[in-house]
C-alpha positions as CSV (number, residue, x, y, z in Angstrom):
1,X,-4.7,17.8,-19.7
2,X,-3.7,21.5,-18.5
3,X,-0.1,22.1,-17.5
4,X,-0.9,22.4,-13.9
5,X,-2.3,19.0,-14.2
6,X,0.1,17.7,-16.1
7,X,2.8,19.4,-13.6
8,X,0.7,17.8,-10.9
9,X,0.6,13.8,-11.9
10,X,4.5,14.0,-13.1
11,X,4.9,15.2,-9.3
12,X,3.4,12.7,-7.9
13,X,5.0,9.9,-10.3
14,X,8.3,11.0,-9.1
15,X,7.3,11.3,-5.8
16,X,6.2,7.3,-5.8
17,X,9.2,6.5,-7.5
18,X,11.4,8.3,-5.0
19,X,9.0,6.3,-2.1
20,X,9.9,3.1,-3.9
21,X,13.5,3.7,-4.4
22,X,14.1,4.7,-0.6
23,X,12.0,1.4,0.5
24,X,14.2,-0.6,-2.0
25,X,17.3,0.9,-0.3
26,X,15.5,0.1,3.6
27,X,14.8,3.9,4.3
28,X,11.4,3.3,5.6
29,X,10.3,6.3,7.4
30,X,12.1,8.4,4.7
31,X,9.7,6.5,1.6
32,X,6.8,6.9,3.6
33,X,7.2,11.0,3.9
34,X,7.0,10.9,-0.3
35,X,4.0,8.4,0.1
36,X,2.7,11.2,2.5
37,X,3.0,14.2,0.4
38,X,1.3,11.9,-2.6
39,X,-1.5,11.2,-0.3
40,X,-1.9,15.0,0.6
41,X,-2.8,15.3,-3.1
42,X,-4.5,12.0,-4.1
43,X,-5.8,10.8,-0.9
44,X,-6.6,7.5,-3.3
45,X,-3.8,6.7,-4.8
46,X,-3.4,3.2,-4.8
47,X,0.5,2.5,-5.8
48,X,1.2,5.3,-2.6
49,X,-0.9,3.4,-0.2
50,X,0.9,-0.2,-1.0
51,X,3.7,1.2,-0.6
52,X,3.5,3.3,2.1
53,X,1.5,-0.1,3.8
54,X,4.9,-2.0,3.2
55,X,7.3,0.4,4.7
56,X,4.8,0.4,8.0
57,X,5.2,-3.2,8.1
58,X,9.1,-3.2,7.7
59,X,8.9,-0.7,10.3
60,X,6.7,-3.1,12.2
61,X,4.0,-0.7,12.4
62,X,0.8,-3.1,11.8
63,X,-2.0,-1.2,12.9
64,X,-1.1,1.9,10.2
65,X,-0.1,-0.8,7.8
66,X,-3.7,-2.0,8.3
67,X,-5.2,1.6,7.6
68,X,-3.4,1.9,4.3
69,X,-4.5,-1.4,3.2
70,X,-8.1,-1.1,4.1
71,X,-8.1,1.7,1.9
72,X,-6.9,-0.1,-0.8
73,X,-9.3,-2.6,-0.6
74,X,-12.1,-0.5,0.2
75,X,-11.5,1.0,-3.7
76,X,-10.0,-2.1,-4.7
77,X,-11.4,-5.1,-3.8
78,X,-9.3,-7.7,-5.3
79,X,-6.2,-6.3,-5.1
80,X,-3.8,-9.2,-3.9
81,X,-0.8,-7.2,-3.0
82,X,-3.0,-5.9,-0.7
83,X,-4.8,-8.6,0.8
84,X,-2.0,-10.5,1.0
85,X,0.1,-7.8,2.8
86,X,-3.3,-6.7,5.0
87,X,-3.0,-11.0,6.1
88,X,0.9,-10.5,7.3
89,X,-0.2,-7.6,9.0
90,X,-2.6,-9.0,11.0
91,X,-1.1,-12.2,11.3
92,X,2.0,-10.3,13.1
93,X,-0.4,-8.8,15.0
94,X,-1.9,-12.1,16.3
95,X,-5.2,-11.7,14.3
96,X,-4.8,-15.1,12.5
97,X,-8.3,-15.9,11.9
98,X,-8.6,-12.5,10.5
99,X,-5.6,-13.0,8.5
100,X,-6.3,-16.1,6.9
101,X,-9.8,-14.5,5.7
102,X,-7.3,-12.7,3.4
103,X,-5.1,-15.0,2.4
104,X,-8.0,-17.2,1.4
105,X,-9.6,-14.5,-0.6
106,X,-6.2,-13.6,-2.6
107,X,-5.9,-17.4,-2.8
108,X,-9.1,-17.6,-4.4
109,X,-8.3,-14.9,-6.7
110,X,-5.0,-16.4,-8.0
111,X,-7.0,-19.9,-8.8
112,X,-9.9,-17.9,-10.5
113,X,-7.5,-16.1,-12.7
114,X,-6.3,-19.7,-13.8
């Protein structure tokens, strides 16, 4: 790895970690400008879009909470954070049937992993 590389991925590890620190201390919108500038760099960063997903749901915005979960799932699959936090999501936003499609499916995965 190249030093700009380098200089590049310990930027964005302390830019999740500062995301994840402000969530932990309920500064939402403030977490989810780090997620943001992660995102402007590695558009697929998974740990960035989880938690950016969770701050938009503590925020109570569902429908971007929704994007940033998709996206996770659509390179992840079986990611349960994820689906279970894409089922809350659409559950608060009166999709039940919707939502219970994902809770089944991380359901599922947690018994197969048994």
């Amino acid at each position: 790895m190249n030093f700009l590389s380098r200089k590049k991925s310990e930027s964005v590890e302390v830019l999740n970690r500062k995301g994840y620190d402000l969530n932990q201390l309920g500064k939402y919108s403030e977490s989810i400008e780090c997620y943001d500038e992660v995102l402007a760099v590695e558009p697929n960063n998974l740990l960035a879009l989880k938690n950016k997903g969770f701050a938009l749901i503590k925020l109570a915005k569902m429908e971007e909470s929704l994007e940033c979960y998709s996206k996770v799932l659509d390179i992840e699959p079986n990611d349960l954070v994820a689906l279970k936090n894409k089922g809350y999501a659409l559950k608060q936003l009166g999709k039940h049937e919707d939502a219970l499609v994902c809770i089944q499916r991380a359901s599922n995965l947690i018994q197969f992993k048994k």
